[in-house]
Structures are given as structure tokens and as C-alpha cells.
N, C-alpha and C positions, 0 to 999 in steps of 0.2 A: 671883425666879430666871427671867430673861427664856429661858432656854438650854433649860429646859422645850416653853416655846413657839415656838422654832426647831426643834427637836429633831420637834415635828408637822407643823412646815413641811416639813421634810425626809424626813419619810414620806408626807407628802400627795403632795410634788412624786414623788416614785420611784413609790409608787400609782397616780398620773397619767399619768406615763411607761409602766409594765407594761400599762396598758391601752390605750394608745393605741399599741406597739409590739410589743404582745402575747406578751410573755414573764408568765412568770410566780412565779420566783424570781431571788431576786439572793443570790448567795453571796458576793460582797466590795463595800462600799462603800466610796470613798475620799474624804473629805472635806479641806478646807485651810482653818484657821481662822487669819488671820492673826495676828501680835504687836498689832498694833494694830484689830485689829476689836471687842474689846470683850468678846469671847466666855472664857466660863471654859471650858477643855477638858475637865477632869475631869468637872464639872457638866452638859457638853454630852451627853459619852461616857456618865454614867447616865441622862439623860432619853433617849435614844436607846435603849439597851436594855431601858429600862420602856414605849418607845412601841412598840414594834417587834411584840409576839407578835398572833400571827393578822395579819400583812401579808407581802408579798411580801420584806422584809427579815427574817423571824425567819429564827437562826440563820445570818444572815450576819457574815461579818469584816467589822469596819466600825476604818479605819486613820484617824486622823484629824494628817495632816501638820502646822505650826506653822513657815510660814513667817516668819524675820525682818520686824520691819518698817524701811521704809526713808524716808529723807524728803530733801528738795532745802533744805538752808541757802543764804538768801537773803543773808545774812553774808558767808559768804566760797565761795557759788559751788559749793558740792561735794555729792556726791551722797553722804550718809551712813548710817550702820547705826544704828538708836534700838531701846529696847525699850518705850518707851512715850511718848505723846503729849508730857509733859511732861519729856523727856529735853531739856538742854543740848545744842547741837552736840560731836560727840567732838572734832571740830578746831581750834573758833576758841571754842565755848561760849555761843554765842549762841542765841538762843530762837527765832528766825525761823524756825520751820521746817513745810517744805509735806509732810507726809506726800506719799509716791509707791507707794505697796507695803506688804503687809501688812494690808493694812486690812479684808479678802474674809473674806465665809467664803463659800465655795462647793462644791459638788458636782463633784469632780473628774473622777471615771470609777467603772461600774460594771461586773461581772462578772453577766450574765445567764444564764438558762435558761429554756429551754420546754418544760421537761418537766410 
């Protein structure tokens, strides 16, 4: 369960951040795990709440978005919607295809305080 070990990256990095910005609670975090990054949402969303007590995220909302992924078919040229790596083109059904999107997980925006 790799999502474990994102899930400390992800309180490291906010940790890291409070201190060098000098807040000191985060009441919403927004994350975006794309379709195609790998990432199990569920699994992410409870390692994040088992990482969280005694950090400057306990007790914060933590939304975690799930962008489509998307990818450029080398086939027939179009920029199409997949849900996974090993998806056919919807168009032409071909396999060439360049992920473009979805792929992130990232740290999208957080809600601070300095109290």
C-alpha cells in the first residue's frame, strides 16, 4: 500500500510549509489524484487520516478531486478521455496512446490559520 507512504509525504510537505509560512493549522486540504496516476483514493483518504493527529492537519477537511485522465491518440490525431492506461482509443480503438492529464497527484490548495 504505496498511498500509505504518499499520505506522509503529504503531511511532511504541509509540515514544511506551516513552518516556513508560519501558520499554524490547516482546516481544508484539497488534493487531485488523477485517473491515471496510480493512486487508490479510498486507501489514500485513510492513510491521511491515520497520518494526520498531532500535525497541523488534524481535524482538517481534506477533499480529494479525481480528475479524468486524458491522452493524445497517435492513430487518428485526437485528444481523448481514458480511464486507465490500458484503455483502447474511444474513437478509432487504437492503443497508441500518449497519456496528457490525469496522471498528478498533487496538492492543490490549502485553507490556513495562525491562531
Amino acid at each position: 500500500m504505496h498511498e500509505l507512504s504518499l499520505a506522509g509525504g503529504i503531511v511532511r510537505l504541509v509540515e514544511d510549509a506551516a513552518e516556513r509560512e508560519r501558520f499554524r493549522r490547516v482546516s481544508l486540504l484539497r488534493l487531485e489524484a488523477g485517473a491515471l496516476s496510480g493512486v487508490e483514493v479510498r486507501a489514500l483518504r485513510f492513510a491521511l487520516e491515520a497520518s494526520v493527529p498531532g500535525t497541523c492537519l488534524e481535524g482538517a477537511e481534506i477533499l480529494i478531486d479525481e480528475p479524468p485522465g486524458t491522452a493524445w491518440c497517435l492513430g487518428c490525431g485526437q485528444s481523448v478521455e481514458i480511464g486507465s492506461r490500458a484503455d483502447a482509443c474511444p474513437s478509432c480503438g487504437g492503443f497508441r496512446l500518449q497519456p496528457t492529464g490525469g496522471t498528478e497527484l498533487r496538492v492543490v490548495d490549502l485553507m490556513v490559520h495562525d491562531d
